[in-house]
Every structure is written in structure tokens, then in C-alpha cells.
Residue frames as qw, qx, qy, qz and C-alpha x, y, z in Angstrom:
[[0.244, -0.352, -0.417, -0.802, 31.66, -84.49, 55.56],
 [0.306, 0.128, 0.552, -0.765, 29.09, -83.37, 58.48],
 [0.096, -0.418, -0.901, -0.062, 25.88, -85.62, 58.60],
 [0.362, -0.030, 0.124, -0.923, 22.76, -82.76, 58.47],
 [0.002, 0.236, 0.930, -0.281, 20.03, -84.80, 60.70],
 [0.366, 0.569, 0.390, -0.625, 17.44, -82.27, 60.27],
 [0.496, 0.259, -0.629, -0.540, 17.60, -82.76, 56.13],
 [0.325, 0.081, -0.917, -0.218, 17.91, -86.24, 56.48],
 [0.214, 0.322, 0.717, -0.580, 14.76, -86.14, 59.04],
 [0.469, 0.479, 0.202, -0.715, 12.81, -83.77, 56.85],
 [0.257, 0.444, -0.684, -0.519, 13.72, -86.22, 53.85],
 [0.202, -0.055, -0.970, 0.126, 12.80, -89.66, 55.48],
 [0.380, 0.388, 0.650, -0.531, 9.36, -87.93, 57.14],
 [0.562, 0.482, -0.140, -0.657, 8.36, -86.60, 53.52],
 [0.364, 0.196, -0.874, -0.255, 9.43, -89.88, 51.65],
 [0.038, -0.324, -0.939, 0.112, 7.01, -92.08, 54.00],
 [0.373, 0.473, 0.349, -0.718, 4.07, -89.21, 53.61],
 [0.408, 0.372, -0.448, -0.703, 4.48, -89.40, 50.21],
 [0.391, -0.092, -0.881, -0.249, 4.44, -93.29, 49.66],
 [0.044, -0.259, -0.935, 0.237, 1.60, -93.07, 52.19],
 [0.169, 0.411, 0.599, 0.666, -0.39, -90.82, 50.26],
 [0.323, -0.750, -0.428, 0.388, -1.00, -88.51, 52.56],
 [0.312, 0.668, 0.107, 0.668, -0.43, -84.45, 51.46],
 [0.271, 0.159, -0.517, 0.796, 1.16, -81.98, 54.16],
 [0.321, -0.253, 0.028, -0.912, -2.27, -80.93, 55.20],
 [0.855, -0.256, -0.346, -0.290, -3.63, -84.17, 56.38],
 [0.678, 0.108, -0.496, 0.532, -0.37, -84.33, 58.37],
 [0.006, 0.316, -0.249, 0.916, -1.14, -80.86, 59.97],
 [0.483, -0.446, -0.009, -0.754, -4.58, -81.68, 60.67],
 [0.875, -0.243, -0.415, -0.059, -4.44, -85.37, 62.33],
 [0.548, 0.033, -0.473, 0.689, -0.81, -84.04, 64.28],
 [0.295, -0.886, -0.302, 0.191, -2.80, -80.49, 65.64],
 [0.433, -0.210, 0.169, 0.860, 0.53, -78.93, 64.29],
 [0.446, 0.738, 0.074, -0.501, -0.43, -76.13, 62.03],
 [0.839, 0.349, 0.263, 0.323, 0.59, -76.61, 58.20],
 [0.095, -0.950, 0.202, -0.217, 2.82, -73.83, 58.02],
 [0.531, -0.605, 0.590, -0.072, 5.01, -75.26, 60.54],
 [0.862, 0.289, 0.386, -0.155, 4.28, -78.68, 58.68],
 [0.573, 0.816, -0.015, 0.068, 5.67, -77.15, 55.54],
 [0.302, -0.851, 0.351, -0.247, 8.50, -76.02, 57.11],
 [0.789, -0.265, 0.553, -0.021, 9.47, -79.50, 58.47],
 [0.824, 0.132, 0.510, 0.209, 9.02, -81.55, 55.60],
 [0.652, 0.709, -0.126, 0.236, 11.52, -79.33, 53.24],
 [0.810, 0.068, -0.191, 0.550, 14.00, -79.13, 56.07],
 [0.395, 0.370, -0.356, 0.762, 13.91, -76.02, 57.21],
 [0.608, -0.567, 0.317, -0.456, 12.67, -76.30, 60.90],
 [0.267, 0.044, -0.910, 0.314, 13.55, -79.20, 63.33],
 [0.593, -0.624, -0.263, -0.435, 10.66, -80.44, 65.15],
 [0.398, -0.426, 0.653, -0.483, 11.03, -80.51, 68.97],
 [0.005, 0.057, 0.997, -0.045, 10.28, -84.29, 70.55],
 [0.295, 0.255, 0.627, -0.674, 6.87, -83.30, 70.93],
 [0.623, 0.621, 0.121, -0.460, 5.88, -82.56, 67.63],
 [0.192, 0.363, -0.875, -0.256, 8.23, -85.30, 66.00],
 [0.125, 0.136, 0.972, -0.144, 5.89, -87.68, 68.12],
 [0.454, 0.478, 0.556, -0.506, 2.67, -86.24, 67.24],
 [0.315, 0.587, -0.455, -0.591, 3.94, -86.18, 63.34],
 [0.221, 0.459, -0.854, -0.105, 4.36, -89.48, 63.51],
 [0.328, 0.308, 0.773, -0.447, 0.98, -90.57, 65.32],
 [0.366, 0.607, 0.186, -0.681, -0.13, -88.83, 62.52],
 [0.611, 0.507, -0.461, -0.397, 1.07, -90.62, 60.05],
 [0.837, -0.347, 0.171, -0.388, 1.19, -93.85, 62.13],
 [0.741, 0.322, -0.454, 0.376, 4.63, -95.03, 62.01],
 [0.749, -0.526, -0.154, 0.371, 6.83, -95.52, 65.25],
 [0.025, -0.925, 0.359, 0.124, 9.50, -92.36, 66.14],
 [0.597, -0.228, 0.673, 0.372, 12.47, -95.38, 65.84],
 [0.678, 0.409, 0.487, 0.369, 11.81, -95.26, 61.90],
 [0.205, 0.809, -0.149, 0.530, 13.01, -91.41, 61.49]]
């Protein structure tokens, strides 16, 4: 069975937004991403680039090594 990295990304960022009570729109506005895009991500169907993996993740203030 084939490992799908961009689920298991868009699973593991939405599972720490959630337990850090944060909603996709506080994610859009602290990353500069739009929410759209946002959306997108955190059901799985985009891949962020490295840029906007790292600025998701300033944004919700967790190190890129944990996704």
C-alpha cells in the first residue's frame, strides 16, 4: 500500500490546529497565506510548497520537523 504524504500532512497540520484551538482563518491570517489556499491544505487537497509549509507552521508555532 502507497504512503499519501500530502493526506497524512494535511491530517497532522489540521490535528495540531485543532488541539491548538486555532480555526483555518487565524492560520491564513498570522501565515499571509490566503484562507482559500488554507482550506485547501488542511483537507488535503493542495500540497504546500516549502515556503508556505514554513510560514504555516510559524503560524501556528510548531517546528517544520513535527509534520
Amino acid at each position: 500500500m502507497e504512503r499519501d504524504d500530502g493526506r497524512e500532512l494535511s491530517y497532522a497540520l489540521d490535528s495540531i490546529r485543532s488541539v491548538r484551538g486555532m480555526r483555518q482563518c487565524d492560520v491564513a491570517t498570522l501565515s499571509a497565506l490566503s484562507a482559500p489556499f488554507i482550506s485547501q491544505v488542511f483537507k488535503g487537497k493542495r500540497t504546500p510548497d516549502w515556503d508556505s509549509l514554513k510560514a504555516i507552521c510559524e503560524a501556528m508555532n510548531i517546528p517544520m520537523t513535527i509534520v
